[in-house]
C-alpha positions as CSV (number, residue, x, y, z in Angstrom):
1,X,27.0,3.9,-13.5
2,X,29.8,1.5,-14.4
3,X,29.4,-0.1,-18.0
4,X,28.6,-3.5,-18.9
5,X,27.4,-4.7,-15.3
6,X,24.0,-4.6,-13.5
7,X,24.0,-0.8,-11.6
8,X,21.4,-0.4,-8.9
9,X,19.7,2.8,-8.1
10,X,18.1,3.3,-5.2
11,X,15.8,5.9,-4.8
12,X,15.8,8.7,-2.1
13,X,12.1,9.1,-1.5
14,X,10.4,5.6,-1.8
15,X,7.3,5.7,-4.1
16,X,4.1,4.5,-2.2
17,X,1.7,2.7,-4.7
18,X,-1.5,1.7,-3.5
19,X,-3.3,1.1,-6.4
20,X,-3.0,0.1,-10.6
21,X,0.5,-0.6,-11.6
22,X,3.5,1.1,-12.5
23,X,6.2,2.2,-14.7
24,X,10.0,2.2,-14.7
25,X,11.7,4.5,-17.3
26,X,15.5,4.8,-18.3
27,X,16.9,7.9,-20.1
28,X,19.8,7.3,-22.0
29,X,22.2,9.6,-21.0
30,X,25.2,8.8,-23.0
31,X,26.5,7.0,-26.3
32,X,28.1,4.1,-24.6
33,X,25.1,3.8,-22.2
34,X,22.6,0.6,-23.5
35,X,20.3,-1.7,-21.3
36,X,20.8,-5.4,-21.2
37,X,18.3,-7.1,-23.3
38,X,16.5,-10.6,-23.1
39,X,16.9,-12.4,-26.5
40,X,15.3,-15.6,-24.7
41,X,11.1,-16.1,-25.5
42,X,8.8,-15.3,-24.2
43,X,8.7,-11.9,-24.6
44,X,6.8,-9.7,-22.5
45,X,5.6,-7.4,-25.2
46,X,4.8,-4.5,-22.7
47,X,8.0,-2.4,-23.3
48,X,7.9,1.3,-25.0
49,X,10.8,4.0,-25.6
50,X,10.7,7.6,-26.0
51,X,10.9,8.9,-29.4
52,X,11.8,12.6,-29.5
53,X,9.4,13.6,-26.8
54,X,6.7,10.7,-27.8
55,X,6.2,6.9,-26.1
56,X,6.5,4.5,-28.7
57,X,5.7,0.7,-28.8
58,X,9.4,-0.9,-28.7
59,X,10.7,-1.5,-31.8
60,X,12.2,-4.9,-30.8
61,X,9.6,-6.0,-28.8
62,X,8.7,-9.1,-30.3
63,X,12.4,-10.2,-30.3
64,X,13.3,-9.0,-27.2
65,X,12.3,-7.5,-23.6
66,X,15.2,-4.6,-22.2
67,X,16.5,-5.8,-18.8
68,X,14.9,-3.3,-16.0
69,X,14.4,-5.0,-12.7
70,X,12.5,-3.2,-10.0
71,X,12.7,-4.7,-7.0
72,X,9.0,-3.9,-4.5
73,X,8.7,-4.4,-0.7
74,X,5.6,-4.1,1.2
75,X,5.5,-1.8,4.1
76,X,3.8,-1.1,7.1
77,X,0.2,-0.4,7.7
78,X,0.4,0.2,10.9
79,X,0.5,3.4,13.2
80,X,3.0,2.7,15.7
81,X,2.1,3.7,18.7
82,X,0.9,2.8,22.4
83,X,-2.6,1.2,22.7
84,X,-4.6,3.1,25.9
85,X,-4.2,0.6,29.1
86,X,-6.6,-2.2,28.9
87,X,-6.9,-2.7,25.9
88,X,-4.6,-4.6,23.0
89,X,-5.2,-4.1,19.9
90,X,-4.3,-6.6,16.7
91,X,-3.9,-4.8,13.1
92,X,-6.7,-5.3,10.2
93,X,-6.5,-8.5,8.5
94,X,-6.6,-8.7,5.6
95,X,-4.7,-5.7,4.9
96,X,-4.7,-4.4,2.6
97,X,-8.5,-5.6,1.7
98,X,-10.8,-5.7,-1.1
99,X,-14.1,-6.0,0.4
100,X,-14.2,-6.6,4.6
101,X,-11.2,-6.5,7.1
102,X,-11.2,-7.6,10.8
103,X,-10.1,-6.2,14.1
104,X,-9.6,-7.8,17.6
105,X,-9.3,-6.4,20.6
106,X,-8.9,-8.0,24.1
107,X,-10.2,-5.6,26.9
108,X,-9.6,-5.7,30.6
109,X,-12.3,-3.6,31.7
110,X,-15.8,-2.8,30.4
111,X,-16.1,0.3,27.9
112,X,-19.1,2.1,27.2
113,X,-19.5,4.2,24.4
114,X,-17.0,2.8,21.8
115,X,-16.5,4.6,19.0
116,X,-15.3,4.3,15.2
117,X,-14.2,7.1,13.1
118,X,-12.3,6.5,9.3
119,X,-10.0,8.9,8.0
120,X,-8.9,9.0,4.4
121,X,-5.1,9.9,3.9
122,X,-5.9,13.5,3.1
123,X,-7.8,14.3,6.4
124,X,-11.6,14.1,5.8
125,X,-13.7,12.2,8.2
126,X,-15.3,9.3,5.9
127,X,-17.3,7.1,8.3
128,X,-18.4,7.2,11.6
129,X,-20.3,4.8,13.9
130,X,-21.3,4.6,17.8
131,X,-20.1,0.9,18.8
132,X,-21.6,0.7,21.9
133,X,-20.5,-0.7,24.9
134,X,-18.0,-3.5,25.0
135,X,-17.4,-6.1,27.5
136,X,-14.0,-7.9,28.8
137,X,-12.1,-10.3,27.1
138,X,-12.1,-10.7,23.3
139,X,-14.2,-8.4,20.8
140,X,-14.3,-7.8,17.3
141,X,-15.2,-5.2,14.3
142,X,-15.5,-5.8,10.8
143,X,-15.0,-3.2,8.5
144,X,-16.4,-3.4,5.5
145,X,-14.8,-1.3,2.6
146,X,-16.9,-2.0,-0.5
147,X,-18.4,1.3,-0.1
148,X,-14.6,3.0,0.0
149,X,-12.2,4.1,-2.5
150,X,-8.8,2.9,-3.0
151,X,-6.7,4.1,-1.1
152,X,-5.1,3.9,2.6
153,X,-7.3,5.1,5.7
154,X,-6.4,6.2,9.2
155,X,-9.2,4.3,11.5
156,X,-9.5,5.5,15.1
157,X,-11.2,3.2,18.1
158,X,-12.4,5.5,21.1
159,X,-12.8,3.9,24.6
160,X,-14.0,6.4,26.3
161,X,-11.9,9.2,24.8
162,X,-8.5,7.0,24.7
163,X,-7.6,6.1,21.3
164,X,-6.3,3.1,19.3
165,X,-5.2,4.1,16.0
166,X,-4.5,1.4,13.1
167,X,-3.9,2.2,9.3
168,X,-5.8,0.4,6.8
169,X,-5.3,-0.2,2.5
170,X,-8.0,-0.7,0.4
171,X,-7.2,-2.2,-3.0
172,X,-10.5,-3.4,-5.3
């Protein structure tokens, strides 16, 4: 940490948040050690400290937010991997979703017996349906997610036992 300048820290293990919000706190390690403040209105009026071993409301927070930036980057839904021959997939879209997503697919051959199977992140089957047969050219599913919990989901297409895997984020 070098004094009076902005320090970044970057962290090890990235933090995956697919859902609510989140918080950012700084322990004061140090007598010399302070966090820029913001002295400019308005004031966000959402910052707390630690007390002993208890979150406070800011004392200053009418006056003044502390300067914590946290910088977010979205990252891939996808499962990388090879779709079966024949058939090319596109991702979900929207993604992540609040209600309904969609799927294409461009097929060179017939398949009978599609299938659908949804996986939540922890492993348990969630949903599956028997698609029927598909035809050449372009095809589509819509998921719809209203029924499903926040979260991301593994969801696996079948043609006739070959897979196409995509990843999906649900976010009411």
């Amino acid at each position: 940490i070098i004094l009076s300048a902005w320090n970044d820290v970057i962290l090890t293990t990235p933090i995956l948040i697919t859902s609510g919000g989140f918080y950012v706190a700084w322990y004061m390690a140090g007598e010399q050690v302070t966090l820029g403040t913001n002295l400019n209105p308005p004031f966000s009026n959402r910052t707390y400290e630690l007390l002993g071993s208890t979150w406070a409301i800011y004392r200053s927070r009418e006056t003044q937010d502390l300067m914590i930036r946290a910088t977010i980057t979205r990252s891939s839904v996808g499962i990388p991997g090879i779709d079966p021959p024949g058939v090319e997939a596109s991702n979900f879209y929207p993604n992540p979703t609040t209600n309904n997503s969609s799927i294409y697919f461009n097929l060179q051959n017939p398949n009978t017996g599609v299938s659908f199977n949804l996986y939540s992140m922890d492993g348990p089957l969630v949903r599956k349906e028997q698609l029927g047969n598909w035809t050449n050219g372009t095809q589509s599913y819509e998921l719809s997610t209203a029924d499903l919990r926040n979260g991301i989901y593994n969801a696996e297409f079948l043609f006739g036992g070959r897979g196409v895997h995509r990843r999906i984020v649900v976010a009411h």
